[in-house]
N, C-alpha and C positions, 0 to 999 in steps of 0.2 A: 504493500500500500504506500507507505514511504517513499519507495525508490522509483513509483510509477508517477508521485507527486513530486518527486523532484529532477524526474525525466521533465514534467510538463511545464516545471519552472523555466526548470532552465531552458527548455524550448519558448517558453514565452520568451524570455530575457535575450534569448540569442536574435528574436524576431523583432523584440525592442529595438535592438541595438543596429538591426539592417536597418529600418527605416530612419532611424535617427539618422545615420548617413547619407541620405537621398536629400537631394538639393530642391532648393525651391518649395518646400512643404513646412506646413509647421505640424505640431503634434498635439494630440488631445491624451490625457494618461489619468484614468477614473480609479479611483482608488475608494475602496470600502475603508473606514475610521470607525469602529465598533465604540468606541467612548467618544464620540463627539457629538454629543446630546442638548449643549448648551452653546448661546456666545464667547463664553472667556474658551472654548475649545478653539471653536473659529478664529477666537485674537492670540491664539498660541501659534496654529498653525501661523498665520500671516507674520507673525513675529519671524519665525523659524524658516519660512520660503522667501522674507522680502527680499534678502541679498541674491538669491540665486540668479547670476544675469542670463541664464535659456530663460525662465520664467516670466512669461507675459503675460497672464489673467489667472485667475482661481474662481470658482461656482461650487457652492457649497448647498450641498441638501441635509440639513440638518436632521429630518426628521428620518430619511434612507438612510443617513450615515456616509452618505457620499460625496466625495469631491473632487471634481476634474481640475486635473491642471492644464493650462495651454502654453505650450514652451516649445523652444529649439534645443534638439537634442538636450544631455546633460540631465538624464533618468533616475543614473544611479546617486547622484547627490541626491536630487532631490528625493528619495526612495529613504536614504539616508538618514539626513535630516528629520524627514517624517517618521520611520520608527525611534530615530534617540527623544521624542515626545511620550513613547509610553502610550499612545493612543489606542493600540490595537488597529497598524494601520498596516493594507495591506493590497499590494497592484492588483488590483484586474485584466486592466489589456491597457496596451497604448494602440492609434489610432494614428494615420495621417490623416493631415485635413489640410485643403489647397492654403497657400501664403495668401490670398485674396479672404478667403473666409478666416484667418488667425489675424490678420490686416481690423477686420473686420471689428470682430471681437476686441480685441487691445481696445481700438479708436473708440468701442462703446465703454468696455470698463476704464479708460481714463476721463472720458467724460464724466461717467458716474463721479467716480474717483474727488474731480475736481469742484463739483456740487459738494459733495460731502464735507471736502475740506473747508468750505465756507462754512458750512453748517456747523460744523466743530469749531470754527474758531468762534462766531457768533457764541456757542456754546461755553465756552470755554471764557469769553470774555464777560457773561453775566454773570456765570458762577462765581468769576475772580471777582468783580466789582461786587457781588451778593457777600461775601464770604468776607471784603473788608466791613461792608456796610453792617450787616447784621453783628459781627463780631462785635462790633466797638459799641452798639446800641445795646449790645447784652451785657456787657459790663456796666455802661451806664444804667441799666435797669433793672441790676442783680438779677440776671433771667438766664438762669441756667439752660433751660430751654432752647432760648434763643443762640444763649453761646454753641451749644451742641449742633443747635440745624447749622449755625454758619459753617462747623466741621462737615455737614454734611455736603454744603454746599461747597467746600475745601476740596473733598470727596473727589466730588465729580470734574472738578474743575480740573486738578491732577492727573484724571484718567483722561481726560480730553487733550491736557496739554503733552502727557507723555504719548498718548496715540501721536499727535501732529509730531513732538520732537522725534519719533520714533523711524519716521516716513526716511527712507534712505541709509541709515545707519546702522553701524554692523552686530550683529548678533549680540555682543558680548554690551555694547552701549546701550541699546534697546534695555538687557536684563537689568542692565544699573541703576537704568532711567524709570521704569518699571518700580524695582524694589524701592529708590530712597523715595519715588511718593507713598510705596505702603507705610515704613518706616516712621516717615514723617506725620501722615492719618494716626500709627500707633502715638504718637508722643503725644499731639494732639489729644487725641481720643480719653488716652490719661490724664490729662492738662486738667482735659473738662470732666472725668470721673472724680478726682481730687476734687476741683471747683465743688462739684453735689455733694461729696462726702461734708466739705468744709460746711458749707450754707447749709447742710442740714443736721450737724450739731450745733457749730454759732450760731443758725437761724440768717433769715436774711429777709427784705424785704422787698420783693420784684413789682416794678413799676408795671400792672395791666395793662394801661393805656398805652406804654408803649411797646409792650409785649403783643397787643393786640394788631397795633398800629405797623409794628416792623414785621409781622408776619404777615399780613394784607400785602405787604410792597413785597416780599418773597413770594406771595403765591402766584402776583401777579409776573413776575417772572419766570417762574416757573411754567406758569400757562403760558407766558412767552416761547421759552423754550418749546416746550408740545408743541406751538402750532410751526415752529421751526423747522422739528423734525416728524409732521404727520406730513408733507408729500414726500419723505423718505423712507419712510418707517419700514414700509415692507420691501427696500430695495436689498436689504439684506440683515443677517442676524445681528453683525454688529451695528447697525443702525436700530434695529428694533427692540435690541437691548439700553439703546440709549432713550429711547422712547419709555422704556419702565423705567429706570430710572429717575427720567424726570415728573412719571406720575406718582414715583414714591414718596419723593420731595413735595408735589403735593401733596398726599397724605401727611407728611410728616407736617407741616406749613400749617393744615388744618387744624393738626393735634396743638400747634403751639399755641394757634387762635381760640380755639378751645380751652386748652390749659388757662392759657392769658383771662378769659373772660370768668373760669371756676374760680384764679386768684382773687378777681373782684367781689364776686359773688359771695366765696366763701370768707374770704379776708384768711386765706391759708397759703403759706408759701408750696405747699406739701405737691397739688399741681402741676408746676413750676419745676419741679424737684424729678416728679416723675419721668416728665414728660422730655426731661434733661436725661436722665437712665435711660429711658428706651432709645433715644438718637443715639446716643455714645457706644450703643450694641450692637449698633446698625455699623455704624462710621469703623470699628472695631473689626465686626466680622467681613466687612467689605476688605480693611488690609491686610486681616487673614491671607484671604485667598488672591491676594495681588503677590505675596510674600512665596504664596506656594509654586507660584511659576516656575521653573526650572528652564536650563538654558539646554 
């Protein structure tokens, strides 16, 4: 059984390796990825194939587990690559397909490409301006809460900015670029875990109104963002991952509004306090798993 499956490898491989040598054609190489079930799968592989110069598109089927590569020659790197991910990844067939229709393709995913990268920076620049704004209004207003979402909104704004720094750059900068934003969410994250511990033994007293008030202009941003990335959303998994995201921050935006108004209501910091615990778990288990990336 064995030795008949790796008669048919290596006859795949050898038939690989003819075609890669035939001029004027580009290649299509479909590979089954049994663990690629989410987006952070998708932004590993991308991570892991950016540098490869045969590689000219990728098409991911997340829910088949499938994804084709379009490239010239240069298989077995990329073959490579793809298993030191630990995916469960594994060739099916490569394919020529004429230089007109590989032409083709590129010219639409660099167009996509370059949509996107607007959309990220857009992204990436409200987050940044949200995440000084809110930060400094949550200290002013002893709002734990509020300090926590601007982490959140730190968050995203990191994973935006290391996607763009990440565009061109070699494997080993990408993982750097990558980890010190997780890094930096942990310290963070503690910053403001400490801040709740403090304000809810010494007590503190969170300003409502503008608890209330700074969470309004975060939600409204964040509905900014959605309507940013809702004609991209479903161009593909890492877009439609950024898409939750920023309706989690709604969620969360709502909870501080909510918190903010129970402060008033109840004349209890305790709200406040919560509602500051639950973001810092969020902000937390988000650089968990930025930190588990491997190179």
């Amino acid at each position: 059984m064995s030795d008949t499956c790796g008669n048919n490898c290596n006859s795949e491989k050898q038939s690989a390796d003819q075609i890669t040598d035939t001029p004027d054609h580009g290649l299509v190489s479909t590979f089954k990825v049994t663990k690629m079930d989410c987006p952070s799968e998708e932004r590993m592989i991308r991570m892991a194939l950016d540098n490869c110069q045969s590689l000219k598109a990728m098409e991911f089927n997340i829910p088949e587990r499938i994804l084709k590569v379009y490239h010239e020659k240069d298989i077995d790197n990329i073959n490579q690559k793809l298993n030191k991910l630990n995916l469960g990844s594994t060739l099916l067939k490569t394919q020529q397909i004429t230089s007109e229709t590989l032409s083709e393709i590129v010219d639409k995913a660099n167009s996509e490409d370059a949509k996107e990268f607007k959309v990220l920076m857009w992204l990436l620049i409200i987050n940044a301006a949200m995440f000084v704004a809110e930060f400094t209004v949550g200290i002013v207003a002893q709002s734990t809460g509020l300090i926590a979402d601007s982490l959140d909104m730190f968050a995203d704004a990191a994973v935006y900015g290391t996607a763009i720094y990440a565009i061109g750059k070699s494997d080993v900068l990408k993982l750097k670029a990558a980890h010190l934003s997780g890094w930096l969410q942990i310290l963070l994250g503690l910053g403001a875990l400490l801040e709740v511990i403090r304000r809810f033994i010494y007590g503190s007293e969170p300003v409502s109104a503008l608890m209330i008030s700074m969470g309004l202009v975060a939600l409204i941003a964040n509905v900014a963002c959605l309507m940013l990335i809702a004609k991209k959303k479903d161009s593909g998994a890492h877009m439609k991952a950024s898409w939750i995201f920023s309706a989690n921050d709604v969620i969360a935006n709502a909870g501080v509004i909510l918190a903010g108004f129970l402060v008033w209501f109840t004349g209890s910091a305790l709200p406040d306090l919560l509602i500051g615990l639950v973001i810092v778990a969020v902000v937390l288990n988000g650089a968990r798993r930025i930190l588990q990336i491997k190179s």
